[in-house]
Backbone and ligand atoms as CSV (ligand in chain L), in Angstrom:
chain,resi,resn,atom,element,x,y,z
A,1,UNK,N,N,-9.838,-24.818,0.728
A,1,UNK,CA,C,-11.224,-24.432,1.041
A,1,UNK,C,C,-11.693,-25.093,2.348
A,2,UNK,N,N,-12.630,-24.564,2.952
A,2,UNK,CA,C,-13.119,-24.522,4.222
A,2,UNK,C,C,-14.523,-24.485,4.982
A,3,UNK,N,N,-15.294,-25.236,5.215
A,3,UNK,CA,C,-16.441,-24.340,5.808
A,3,UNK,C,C,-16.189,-23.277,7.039
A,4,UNK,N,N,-17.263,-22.260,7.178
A,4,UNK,CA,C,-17.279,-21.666,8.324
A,4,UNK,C,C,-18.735,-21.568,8.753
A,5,UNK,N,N,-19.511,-22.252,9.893
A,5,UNK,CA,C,-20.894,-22.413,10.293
A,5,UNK,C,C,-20.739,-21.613,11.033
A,6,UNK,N,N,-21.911,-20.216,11.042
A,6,UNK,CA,C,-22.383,-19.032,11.420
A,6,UNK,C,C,-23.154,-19.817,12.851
A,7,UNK,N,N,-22.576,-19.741,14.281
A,7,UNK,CA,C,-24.054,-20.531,15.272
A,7,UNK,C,C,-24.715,-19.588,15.295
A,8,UNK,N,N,-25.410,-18.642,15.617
A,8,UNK,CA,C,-26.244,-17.658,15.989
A,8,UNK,C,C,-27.264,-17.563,14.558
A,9,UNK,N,N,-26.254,-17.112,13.569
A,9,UNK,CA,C,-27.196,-17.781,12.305
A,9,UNK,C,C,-28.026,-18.429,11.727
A,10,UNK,N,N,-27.597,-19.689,12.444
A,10,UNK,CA,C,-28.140,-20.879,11.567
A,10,UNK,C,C,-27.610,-21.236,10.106
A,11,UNK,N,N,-26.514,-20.237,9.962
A,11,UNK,CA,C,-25.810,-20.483,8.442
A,11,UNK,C,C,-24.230,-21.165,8.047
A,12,UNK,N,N,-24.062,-21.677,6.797
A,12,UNK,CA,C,-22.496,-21.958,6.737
A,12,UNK,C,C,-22.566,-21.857,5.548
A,13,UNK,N,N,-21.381,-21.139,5.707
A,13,UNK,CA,C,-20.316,-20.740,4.529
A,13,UNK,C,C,-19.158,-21.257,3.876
A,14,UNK,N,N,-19.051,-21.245,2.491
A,14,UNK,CA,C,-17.659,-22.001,2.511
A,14,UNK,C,C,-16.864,-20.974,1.551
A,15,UNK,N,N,-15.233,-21.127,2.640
A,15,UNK,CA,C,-14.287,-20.051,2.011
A,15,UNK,C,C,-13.493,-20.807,1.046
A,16,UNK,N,N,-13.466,-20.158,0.139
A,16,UNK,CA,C,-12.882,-20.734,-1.136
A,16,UNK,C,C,-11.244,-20.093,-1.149
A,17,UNK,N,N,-10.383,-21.231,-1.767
A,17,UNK,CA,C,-8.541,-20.220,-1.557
A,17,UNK,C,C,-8.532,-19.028,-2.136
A,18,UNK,N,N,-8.107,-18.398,-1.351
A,18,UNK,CA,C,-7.628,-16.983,-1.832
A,18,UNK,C,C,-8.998,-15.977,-1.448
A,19,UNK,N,N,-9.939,-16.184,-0.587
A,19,UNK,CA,C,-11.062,-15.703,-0.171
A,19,UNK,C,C,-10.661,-15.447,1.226
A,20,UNK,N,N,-10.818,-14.393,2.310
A,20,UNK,CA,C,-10.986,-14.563,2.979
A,20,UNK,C,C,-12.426,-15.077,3.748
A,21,UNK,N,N,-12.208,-15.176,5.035
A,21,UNK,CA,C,-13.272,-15.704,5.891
A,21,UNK,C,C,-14.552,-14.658,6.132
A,22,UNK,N,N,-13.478,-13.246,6.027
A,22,UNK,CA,C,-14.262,-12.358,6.710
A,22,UNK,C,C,-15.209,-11.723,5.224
A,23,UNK,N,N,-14.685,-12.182,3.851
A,23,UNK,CA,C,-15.542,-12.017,2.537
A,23,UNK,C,C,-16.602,-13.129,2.623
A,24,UNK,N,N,-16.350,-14.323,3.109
A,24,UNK,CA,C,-17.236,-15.445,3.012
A,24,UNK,C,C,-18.494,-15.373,3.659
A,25,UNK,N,N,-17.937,-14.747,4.758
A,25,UNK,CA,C,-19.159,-14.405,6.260
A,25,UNK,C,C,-19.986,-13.505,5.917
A,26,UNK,N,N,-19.504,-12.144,4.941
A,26,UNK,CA,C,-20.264,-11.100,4.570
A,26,UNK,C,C,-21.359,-11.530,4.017
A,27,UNK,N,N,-21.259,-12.495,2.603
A,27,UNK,CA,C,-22.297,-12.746,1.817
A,27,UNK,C,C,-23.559,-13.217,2.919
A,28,UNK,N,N,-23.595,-13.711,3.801
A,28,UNK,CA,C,-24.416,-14.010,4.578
A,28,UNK,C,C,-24.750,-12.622,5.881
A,29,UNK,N,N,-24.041,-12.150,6.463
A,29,UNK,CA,C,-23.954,-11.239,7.489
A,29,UNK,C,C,-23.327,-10.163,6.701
A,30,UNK,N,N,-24.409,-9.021,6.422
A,30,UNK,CA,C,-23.728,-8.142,5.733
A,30,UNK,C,C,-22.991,-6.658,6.664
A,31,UNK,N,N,-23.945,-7.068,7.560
A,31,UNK,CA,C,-23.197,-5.993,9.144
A,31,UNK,C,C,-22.130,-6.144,9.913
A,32,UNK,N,N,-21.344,-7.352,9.691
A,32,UNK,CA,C,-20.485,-7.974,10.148
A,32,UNK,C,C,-19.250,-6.663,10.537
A,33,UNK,N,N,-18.687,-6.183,11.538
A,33,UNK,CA,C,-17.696,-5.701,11.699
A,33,UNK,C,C,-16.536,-5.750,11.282
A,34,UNK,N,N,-15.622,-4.608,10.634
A,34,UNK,CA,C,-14.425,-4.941,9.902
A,34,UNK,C,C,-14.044,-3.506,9.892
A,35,UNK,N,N,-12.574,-2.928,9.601
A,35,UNK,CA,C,-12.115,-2.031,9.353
A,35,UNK,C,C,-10.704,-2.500,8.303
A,36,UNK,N,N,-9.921,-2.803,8.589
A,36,UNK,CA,C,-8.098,-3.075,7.757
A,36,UNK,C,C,-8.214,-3.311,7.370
A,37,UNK,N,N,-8.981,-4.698,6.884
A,37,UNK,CA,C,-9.037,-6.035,6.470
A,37,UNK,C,C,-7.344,-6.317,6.053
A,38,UNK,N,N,-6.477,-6.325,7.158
A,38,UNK,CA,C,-4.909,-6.579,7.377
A,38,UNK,C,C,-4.346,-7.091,8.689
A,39,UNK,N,N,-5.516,-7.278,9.464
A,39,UNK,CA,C,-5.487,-8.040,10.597
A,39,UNK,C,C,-4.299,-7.314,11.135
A,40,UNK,N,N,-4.361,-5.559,11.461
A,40,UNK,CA,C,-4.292,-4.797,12.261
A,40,UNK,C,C,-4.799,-4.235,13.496
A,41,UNK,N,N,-6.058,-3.526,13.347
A,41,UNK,CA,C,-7.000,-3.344,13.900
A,41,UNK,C,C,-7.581,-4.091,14.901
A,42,UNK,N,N,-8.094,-5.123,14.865
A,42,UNK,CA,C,-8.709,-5.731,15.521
A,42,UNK,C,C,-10.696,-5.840,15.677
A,43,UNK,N,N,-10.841,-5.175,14.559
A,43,UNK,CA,C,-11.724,-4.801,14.320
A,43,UNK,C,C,-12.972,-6.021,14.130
A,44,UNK,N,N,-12.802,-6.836,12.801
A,44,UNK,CA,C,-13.226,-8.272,12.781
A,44,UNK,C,C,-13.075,-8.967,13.714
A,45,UNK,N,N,-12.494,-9.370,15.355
A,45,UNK,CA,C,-12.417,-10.165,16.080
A,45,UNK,C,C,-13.657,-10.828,16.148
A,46,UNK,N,N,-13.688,-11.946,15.985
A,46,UNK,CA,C,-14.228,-12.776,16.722
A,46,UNK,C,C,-14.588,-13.994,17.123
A,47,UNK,N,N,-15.287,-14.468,18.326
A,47,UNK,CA,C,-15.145,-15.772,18.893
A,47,UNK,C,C,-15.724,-16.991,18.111
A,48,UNK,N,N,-14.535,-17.982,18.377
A,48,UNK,CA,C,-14.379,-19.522,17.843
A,48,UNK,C,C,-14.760,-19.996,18.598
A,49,UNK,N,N,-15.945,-20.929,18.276
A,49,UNK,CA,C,-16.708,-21.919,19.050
A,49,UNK,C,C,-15.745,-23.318,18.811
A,50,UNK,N,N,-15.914,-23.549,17.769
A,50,UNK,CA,C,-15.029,-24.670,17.235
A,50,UNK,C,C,-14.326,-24.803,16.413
A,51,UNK,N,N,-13.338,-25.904,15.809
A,51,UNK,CA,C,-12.555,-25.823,15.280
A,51,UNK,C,C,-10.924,-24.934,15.644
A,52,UNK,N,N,-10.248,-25.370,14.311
A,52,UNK,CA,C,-8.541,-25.233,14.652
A,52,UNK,C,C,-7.849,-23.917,13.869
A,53,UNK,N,N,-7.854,-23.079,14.450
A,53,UNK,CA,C,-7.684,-22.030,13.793
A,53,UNK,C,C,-5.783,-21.603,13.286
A,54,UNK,N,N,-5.724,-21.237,12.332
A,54,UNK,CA,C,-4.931,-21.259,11.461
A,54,UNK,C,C,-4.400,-19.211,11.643
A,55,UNK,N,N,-3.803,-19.096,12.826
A,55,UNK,CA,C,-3.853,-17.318,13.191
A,55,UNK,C,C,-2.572,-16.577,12.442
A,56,UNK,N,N,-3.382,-15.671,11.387
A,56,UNK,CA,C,-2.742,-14.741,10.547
A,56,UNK,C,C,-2.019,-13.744,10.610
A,57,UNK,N,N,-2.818,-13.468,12.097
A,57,UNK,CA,C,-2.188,-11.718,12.392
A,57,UNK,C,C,-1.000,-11.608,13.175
A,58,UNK,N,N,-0.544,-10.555,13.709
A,58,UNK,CA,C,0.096,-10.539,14.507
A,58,UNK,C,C,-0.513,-9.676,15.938
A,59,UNK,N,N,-1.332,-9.407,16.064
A,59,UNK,CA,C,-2.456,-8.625,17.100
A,59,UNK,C,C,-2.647,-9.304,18.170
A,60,UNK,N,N,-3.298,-10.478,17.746
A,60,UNK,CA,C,-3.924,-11.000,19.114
A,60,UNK,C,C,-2.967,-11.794,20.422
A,61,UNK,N,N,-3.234,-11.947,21.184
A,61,UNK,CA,C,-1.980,-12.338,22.002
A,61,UNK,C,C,-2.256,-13.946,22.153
A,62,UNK,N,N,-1.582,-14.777,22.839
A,62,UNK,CA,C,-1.974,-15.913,23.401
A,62,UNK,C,C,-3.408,-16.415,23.909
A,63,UNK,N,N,-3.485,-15.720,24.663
A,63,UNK,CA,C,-4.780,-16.350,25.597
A,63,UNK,C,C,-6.250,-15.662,24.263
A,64,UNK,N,N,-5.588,-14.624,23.930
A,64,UNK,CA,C,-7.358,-14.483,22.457
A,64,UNK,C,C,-7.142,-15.004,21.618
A,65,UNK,N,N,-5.705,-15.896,21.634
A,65,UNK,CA,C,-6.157,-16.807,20.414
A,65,UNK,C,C,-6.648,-18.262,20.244
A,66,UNK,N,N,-6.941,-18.239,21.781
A,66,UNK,CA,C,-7.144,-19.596,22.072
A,66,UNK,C,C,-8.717,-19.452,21.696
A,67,UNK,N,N,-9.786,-18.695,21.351
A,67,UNK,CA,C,-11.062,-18.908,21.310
A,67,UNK,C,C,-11.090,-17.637,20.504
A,68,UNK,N,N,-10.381,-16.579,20.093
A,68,UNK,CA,C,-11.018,-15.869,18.935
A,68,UNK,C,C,-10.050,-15.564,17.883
A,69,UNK,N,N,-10.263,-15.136,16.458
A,69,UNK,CA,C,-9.575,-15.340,15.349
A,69,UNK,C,C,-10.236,-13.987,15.004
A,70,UNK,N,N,-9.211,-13.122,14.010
A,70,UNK,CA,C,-9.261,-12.193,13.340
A,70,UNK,C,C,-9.716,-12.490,11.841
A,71,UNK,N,N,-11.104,-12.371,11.699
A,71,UNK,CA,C,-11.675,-13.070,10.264
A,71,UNK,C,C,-11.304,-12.310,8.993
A,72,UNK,N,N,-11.082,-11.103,8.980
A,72,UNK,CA,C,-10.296,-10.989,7.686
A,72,UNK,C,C,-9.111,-11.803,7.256
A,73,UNK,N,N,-7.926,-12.060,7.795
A,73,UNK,CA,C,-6.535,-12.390,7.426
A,73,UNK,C,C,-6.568,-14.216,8.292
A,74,UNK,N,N,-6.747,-14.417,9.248
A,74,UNK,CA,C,-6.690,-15.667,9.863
A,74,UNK,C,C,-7.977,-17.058,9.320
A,75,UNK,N,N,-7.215,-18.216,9.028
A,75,UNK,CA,C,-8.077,-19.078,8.453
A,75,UNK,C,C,-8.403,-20.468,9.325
A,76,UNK,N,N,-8.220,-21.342,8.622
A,76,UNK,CA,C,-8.623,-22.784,9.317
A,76,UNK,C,C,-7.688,-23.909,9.033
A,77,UNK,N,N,-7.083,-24.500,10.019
A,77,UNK,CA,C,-6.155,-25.418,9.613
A,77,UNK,C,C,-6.952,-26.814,9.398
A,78,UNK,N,N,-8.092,-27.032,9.771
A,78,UNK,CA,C,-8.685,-28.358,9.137
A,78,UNK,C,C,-9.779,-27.867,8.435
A,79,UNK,N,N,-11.175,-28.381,7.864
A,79,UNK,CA,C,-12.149,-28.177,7.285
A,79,UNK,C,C,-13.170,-27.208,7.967
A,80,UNK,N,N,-13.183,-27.032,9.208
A,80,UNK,CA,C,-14.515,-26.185,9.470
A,80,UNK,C,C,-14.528,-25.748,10.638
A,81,UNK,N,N,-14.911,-24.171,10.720
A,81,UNK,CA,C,-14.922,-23.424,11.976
A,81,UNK,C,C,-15.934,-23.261,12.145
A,82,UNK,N,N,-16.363,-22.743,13.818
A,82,UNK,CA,C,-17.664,-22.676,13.892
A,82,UNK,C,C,-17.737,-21.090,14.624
A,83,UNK,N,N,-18.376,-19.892,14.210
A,83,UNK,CA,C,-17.599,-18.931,14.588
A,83,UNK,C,C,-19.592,-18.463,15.386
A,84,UNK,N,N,-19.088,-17.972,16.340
A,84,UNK,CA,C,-20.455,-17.102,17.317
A,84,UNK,C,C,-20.745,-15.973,16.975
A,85,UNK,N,N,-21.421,-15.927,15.252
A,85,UNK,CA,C,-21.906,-14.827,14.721
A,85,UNK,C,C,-23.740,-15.208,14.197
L,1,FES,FE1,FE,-8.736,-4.980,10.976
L,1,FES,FE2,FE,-9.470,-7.507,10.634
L,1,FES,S1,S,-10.445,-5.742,9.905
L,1,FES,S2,S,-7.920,-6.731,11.894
C-alpha cells in the first residue's frame, strides 16, 4: 500500500494491494481519463511531481518515464506519489 497526493486537488489517496492507482484516484476524481486499463493505450498518462515510480507498462519510453506514469497498471516503489491531477 501506498499514498498518492492529488496537487491540483488538494487530495490523497491511498492504494491498497491489488488496487490500482488509477481505481484509487477515481474515488476522488471521477473524470479522470482512462481507456485499457492494461497500460496499452496511453490513455491514463500522467505527470509525476514526486516520488519513485514503479513503471508497469510497456508504452512509455525513457524520457516519459522519467516524470509521467501510466496510472492504471504502474505503481510506487516507496510510500507516496505525488501526481499533477
Ligand atoms: Fe490505457 Fe492506462 S488506460 S494505458
Amino acid at each position: 500500500p501506498f499514498e498518492v497526493e492529488l496537487h491540483r486537488s488538494g487530495r490523497t489517496v491511498r492504494v491498497a494491494a491489488g488496487q490500482s492507482v488509477l481505481a484509487a484516484v477515481r474515488e476522488e476524481v471521477p473524470y479522470v481519463a482512462y481507456s485499457c486499463e492494461q497500460g496499452f493505450c496511453g490513455t491514463c498518462q500522467q505527470r509525476v511531481l514526486e516520488g519513485e515510480i514503479d513503471h508497469r507498462d510497456e508504452l512509455l519510453t525513457e524520457d516519459e518515464r522519467g516524470d509521467s506514469m501510466l496510472i492504471c497498471v504502474s505503481r510506487c516503489r516507496g510510500e507516496r506519489l505525488v501526481l499533477d491531477l
